[in-house]
Steps between C-alpha positions, in 0.01 A plus 500: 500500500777776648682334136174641260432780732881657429462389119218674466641812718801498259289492171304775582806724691675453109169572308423825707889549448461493107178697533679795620807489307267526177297770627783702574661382119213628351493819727877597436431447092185722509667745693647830291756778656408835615582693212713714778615357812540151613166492614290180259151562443242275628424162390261557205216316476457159260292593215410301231616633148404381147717353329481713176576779757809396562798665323717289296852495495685696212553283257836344422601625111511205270859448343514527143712214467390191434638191616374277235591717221871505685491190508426399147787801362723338712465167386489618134848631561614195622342308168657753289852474646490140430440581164919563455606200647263330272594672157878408631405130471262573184805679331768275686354196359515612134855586483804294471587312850857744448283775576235425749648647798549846351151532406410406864728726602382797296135447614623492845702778502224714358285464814751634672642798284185594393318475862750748659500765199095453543525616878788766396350711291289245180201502701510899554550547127242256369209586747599818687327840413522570172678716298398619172300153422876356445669393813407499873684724740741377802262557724486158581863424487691258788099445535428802712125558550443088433364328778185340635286800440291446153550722200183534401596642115649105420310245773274642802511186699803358490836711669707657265799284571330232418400655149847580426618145572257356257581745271901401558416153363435610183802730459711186575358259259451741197911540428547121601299420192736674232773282606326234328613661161886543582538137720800333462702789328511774774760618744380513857607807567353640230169382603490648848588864336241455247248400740554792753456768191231302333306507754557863595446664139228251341324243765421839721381763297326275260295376871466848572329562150307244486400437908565828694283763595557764210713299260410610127372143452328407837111537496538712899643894470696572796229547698367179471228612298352216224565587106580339134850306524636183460327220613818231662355336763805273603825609241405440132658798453725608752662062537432394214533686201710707689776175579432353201586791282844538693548099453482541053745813583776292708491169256559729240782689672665203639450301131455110470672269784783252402493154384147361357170512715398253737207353606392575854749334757215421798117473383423400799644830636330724334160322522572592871573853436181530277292350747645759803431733249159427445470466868643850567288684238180505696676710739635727207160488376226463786775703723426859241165510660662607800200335722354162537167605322344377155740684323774295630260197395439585132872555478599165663217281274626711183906444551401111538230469163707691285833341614325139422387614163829627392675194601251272307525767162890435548487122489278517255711708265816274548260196413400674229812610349728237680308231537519431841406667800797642683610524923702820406196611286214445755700715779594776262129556444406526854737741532414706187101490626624602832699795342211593255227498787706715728330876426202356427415285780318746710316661220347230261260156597577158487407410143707782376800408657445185315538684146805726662697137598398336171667805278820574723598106484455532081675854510794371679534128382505727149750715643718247664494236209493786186633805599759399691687327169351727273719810715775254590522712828590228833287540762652212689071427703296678278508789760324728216304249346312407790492822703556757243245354298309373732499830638373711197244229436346540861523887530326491175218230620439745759382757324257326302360232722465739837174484624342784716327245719836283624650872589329814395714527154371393144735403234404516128276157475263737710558816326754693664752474195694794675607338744672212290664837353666560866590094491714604159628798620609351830668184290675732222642751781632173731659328172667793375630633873642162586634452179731816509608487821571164529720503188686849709559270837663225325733720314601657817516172687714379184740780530511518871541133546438294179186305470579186363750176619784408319462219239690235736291582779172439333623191341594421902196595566392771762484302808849435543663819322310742682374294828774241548178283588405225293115388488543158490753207622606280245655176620733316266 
């Protein structure tokens, strides 16, 4: 009994206890200072309020950045820097095995020229405020106002850094391309100083024309303001055509390599390359959007359809004229629909990209089989019959199959035949700018340095004469 009695005496000693300590809780939170003094001012009384009454909190401003539109840029970047790695096996695998380390090496050593000279002062001059519609300023230079904020005039929800990273992809890959003209007949050294001013005097004012706010090209004035321009939506122009062009100029320059051609040394090799490069282009593609959106979509499903058609057009061709259906053929397609579809991809549907893969493999397997002999110039991969070609063809394509409802623009199919006029003008100005100052770069890099390899060492091969490193082990 005394047992319950004090049980009971202790329950209700803590319950009285806990009674008191809330009332005087709730008392201390309800109370509010004397406005002078340290007097507090009586408990107020509970009243029951409405809650509509009741003032919200201020509301937290919503960041314009969006994490999956980050996201996807950042990934993009990631696809698209892939893409040199793979065109060093695509172009490593079609050389002779003497040579397949310096091609590796020159697409390596690209990413890494090219990627500081972007963050030096390329990115400033290809997207920084413009001056006179022909260059951007160096307001942007050692990257200096590029960080996580957005700039709204290129991408409003992703940070600018991460814009100009994506953006550095492309700079790297474009010049890695020409070297498929001059491989296996070019000194090193030469190389690296051609790629530094290449990339300085063509790949970033050409961007700028084409791509930044107030280039003469670009469809945005300075402002950011929409009007008639260009339509590129992933590097017809400023990659492509723009590579390409430079590729004819340096296998001209450099004339035809020693000894007789060979076949390719490692199919296998390049079917590897061609499939990271496949791979890779949905970034350079579905990346342009600059957000994960339906954009980004019709871009992605148009780089695949067109790609496949272009590839099938190119078998077909060699069966045709060959009769047989070719490894080397099949790959060189893709890559000539992939090249074809790139400033088109965001502008025109899927059945029209279709038509755009069909024509570029015919245009280039015409180019590559025809006009290759027919000049008698050596472009070692077919660096200007693919992407030169391919290039024109796809720039071209844009301007007639663009279609207002994929992205606001109509191309001449749906009667805006001006704007196929800007598609010519945009070609014609890009042909004749890299032509002439290509040609001017490797007569300076001739003089300062000399562009091409003795005859021994290309008979050596370029591995060992200007790497010391061999490819491959050979065990007697």
């Amino acid at each position: 009994m005394r047992a319950r009695f004090g049980y009971r005496l202790l329950c209700g000693i803590l319950v009285a206890g806990f009674t008191a300590l809330s009332t005087l809780a709730q008392e201390s939170a309800s109370a509010t200072p004397a406005s002078t003094g340290g007097a507090a001012a009586p408990p107020a009384v509970s009243v029951s309020v409405p809650a509509a009454a009741t003032t919200p909190p201020p509301a937290t401003p919503a960041s314009p950045i969006s994490s999956g539109d980050t996201a996807w840029v950042l990934m993009a970047s990631a696809m698209v820097l892939l893409m040199t790695p793979g065109l060093a096996f695509f172009y490593g695998g079609l050389v002779r095995k003497k040579n397949v380390l310096s091609i590796l090496m020159q697409c390596f050593i690209v990413i890494c020229l090219v990627t500081v000279q972007w963050a030096l002062f390329g990115y400033s001059l290809a997207f920084g405020p413009d001056v006179k519609g022909l260059i951007g300023n160096l307001d942007w230079a050692f990257l200096r106002n590029v960080g996580a904020d957005p700039f709204a005039g290129y991408a409003a929800t992703i940070p600018h850094s991460v814009f100009m990273i994506f953006q550095a992809m492309f700079a790297v890959i474009t010049p890695a391309l020409i070297l498929g003209a001059f491989a296996e007949r070019m000194k090193f050294s030469a190389f690296c100083l051609f790629l530094v001013l290449w990339s300085t005097l063509v790949y970033d004012p050409v961007a700028h024309w084409v791509w930044g706010l107030g280039g003469f090209l670009s469809r945005f004035d300075a402002a950011g303001t929409a009007r008639a321009g260009a339509l590129d939506f992933a590097g017809g122009t400023v990659v492509h055509i723009n590579a390409g062009i430079a590729a004819l100029v340096a296998a001209i320059m450099l004339g035809k390599r020693v000894g007789t051609a060979s076949p390719p040394h490692n199919l296998p090799f390049a079917v590897l390359g061609a499939g990271l490069l496949w791979f890779g282009w949905f970034g350079f593609n579905a990346g342009s959007s600059l957000a994960a959106n339906g954009l980004a979509g019709n871009a992605f499903v148009t780089t695949h359809i067109a790609t496949a058609a272009a590839g099938l057009a190119w078998v077909l061709c060699d069966w045709l004229y060959h009769r047989r259906a070719t490894t080397l053929g099949v790959i060189s397609g893709a890559v000539a629909g992939l090249v074809a579809i790139t400033p088109a991809c965001g502008f025109v549907s899927p059945m029209s990209a279709i038509w755009i893969g069909l024509g570029a493999a015919c245009c280039c397997w015409l180019a590559v089989t025809f006009l290759k002999t027919k000049l008698g110039y050596d472009d070692s991969l077919d660096a200007f019959g693919v992407h030169g070609i391919g290039g024109i063809v796809g720039a071209l394509a844009t301007g007639i199959f663009a279609d207002k409802a994929v992205n606001g623009c109509d191309g001449l199919l749906y009667g805006n035949a001006a704007q196929f006029v800007w598609q010519i003008k945009a070609v014609l100005v890009t042909i004749v700018y890299s032509a002439v100052v290509s040609f001017v770069l490797f007569k300076l890099v001739d003089k300062l340095v000399g562009l091409r390899v003795s005859e021994h060492e290309e008979r050596v091969g370029l591995d060992l004469t200007q790497h010391k490193e061999a490819g491959y082990t050979m065990l007697d």
